[in-house]
C-alpha angles and dihedrals in degrees: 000000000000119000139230101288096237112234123294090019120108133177120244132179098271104011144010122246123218112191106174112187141199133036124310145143119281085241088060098046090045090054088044091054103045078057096070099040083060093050091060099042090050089040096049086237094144097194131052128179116203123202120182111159082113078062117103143152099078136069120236107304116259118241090256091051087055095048090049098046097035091049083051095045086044090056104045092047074050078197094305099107145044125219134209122188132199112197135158112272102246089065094056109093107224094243101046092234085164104053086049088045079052100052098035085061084049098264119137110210145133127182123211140184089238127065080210101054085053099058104043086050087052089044099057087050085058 
């Protein structure tokens, strides 16, 4: 049985999209964001592409912040999703730690500066 689509988070052909907007706390868009994450492993959507450079109200996320959040988002996909997420430059850490904290908990994820770049990366896991 499909549940209610939360907020910002519409249902395409290969892969959901999730665009939260406004300005928030990093707590609040994490838990957004492991929302929608819920929504496609309950839903069987195996895909979901997350956009948040609509996204304001917090500085770059510490490494600690990205191990906590990525762990969290790990455990609810419980290996049934892959993520792809679209941020402003300067939150990407260089080295992507987040996205190797991601896939070492059995989340397959990448995050990119362009919405185009994620999906074609999310299209060619289908």
């Amino acid at each position: 049985m499909e549940t209610e689509l939360p907020e910002y988070l519409s249902n395409g052909e290969h892969y959901a999209s999730y665009h939260p907007v406004g300005e928030m706390t990093l707590a609040d868009c994490v838990s957004m964001i492991d929302g929608a994450i819920r929504h496609c492993r309950d839903n069987g959507i195996g895909s979901l592409l997350v956009n948040i450079t609509g996204v304001s109200g917090f500085p770059p996320p510490s490494t600690t912040d990205r191990f906590l959040f990525t762990k969290h988002w790990a455990e609810t996909a419980a290996g049934k999703l892959a993520v792809a997420m679209v941020a402003p430059p300067e939150m990407i850490d260089l080295d992507k730690i987040g996205v190797t904290m991601a896939g070492n908990r059995g989340l397959r994820s990448d995050v990119f500066t362009l919405e185009s770049d994620a999906i074609e990366w999310l299209l060619s896991r289908s």
